[in-house]
N, C-alpha and C positions, 0 to 999 in steps of 0.2 A: 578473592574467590574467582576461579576460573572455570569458566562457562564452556561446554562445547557448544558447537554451531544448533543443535537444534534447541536448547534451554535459549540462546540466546534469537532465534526464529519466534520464537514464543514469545519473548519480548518483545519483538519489534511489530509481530501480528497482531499480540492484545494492544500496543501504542495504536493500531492503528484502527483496532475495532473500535472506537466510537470518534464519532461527526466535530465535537469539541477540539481534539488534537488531530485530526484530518485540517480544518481547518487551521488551526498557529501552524501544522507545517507550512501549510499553502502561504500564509503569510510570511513565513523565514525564507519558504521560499524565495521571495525578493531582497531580503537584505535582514540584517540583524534587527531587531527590534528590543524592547523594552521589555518587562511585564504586563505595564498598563499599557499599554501601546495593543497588545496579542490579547489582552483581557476585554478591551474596548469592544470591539466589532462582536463580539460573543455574547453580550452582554450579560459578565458572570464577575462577581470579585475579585478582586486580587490575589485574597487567598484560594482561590477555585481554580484561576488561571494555573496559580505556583504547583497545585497536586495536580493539575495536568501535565504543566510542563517536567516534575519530576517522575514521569511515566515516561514521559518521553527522552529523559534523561537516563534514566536505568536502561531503555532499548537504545542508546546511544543513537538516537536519533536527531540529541537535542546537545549542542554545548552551553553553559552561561558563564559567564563572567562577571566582576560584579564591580563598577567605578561608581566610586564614592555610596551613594545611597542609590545607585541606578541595578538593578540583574539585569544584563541585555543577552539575547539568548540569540544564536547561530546556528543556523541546520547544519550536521554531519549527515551526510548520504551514504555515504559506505553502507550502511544499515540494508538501506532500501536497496543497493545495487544486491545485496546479499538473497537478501526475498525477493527479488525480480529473479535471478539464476535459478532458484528453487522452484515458482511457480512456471518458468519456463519451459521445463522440463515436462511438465503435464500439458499445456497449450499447446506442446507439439506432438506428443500420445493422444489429445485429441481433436487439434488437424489431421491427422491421419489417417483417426478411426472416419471421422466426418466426408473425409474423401472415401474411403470405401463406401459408404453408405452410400453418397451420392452415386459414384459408379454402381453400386447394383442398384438404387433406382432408376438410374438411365438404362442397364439391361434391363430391367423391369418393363419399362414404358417401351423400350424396342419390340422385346417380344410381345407385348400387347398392342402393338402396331400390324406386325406382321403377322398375328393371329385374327386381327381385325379385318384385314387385306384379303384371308383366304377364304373369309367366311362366304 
């Protein structure tokens, strides 16, 4: 099945909407790990860890492998550089607006300087 970019944005957005798989990235972050290893610090089952990490697998966020009786799982970032370009594009529509703003509240507080001055 082939996904255009925004089914596959959705993927990687709902991976990242809950706290559970925020955190096993942040752990792959450092290096490959195990199951139980990414299950540990959560303090969630084994099998709780695996349906999160198969979320994270669907948004291709997640690789695993599997030696012998061990899954050890590897961040793919591609993912994440894909939703970084996308939210970026808004962060800088509004720095933008944010700078107008500011500039007409510094004309703002001028002219009410200089109206202050004549009274």
């Amino acid at each position: 099945m082939v996904l255009d970019r925004s089914s596959r944005l959705d993927l990687v957005f709902h991976a990242l909407a809950h706290p559970a798989r925020r955190a096993i990235i942040r752990q792959l972050s450092g290096g490959e790990r195990n199951l139980s290893e990414l299950a540990s610090p959560l303090k969630m089952t084994f099998p709780a860890a695996t349906k999160h990490v198969r979320v994270l697998e669907r948004a291709r966020l997640v690789r695993r492998r599997i030696a012998g009786r061990e899954h050890l799982c590897r961040l793919h970032a591609g993912p994440l550089k894909e939703a970084t370009l996308w939210t970026e594009q808004f962060r800088k529509n509004w720095e933008a607006r944010f700078e107008a703003l500011d500039a007409l509240l510094e004309e703002m507080k001028t002219e009410e300087r200089t109206r202050a001055r004549c009274r």
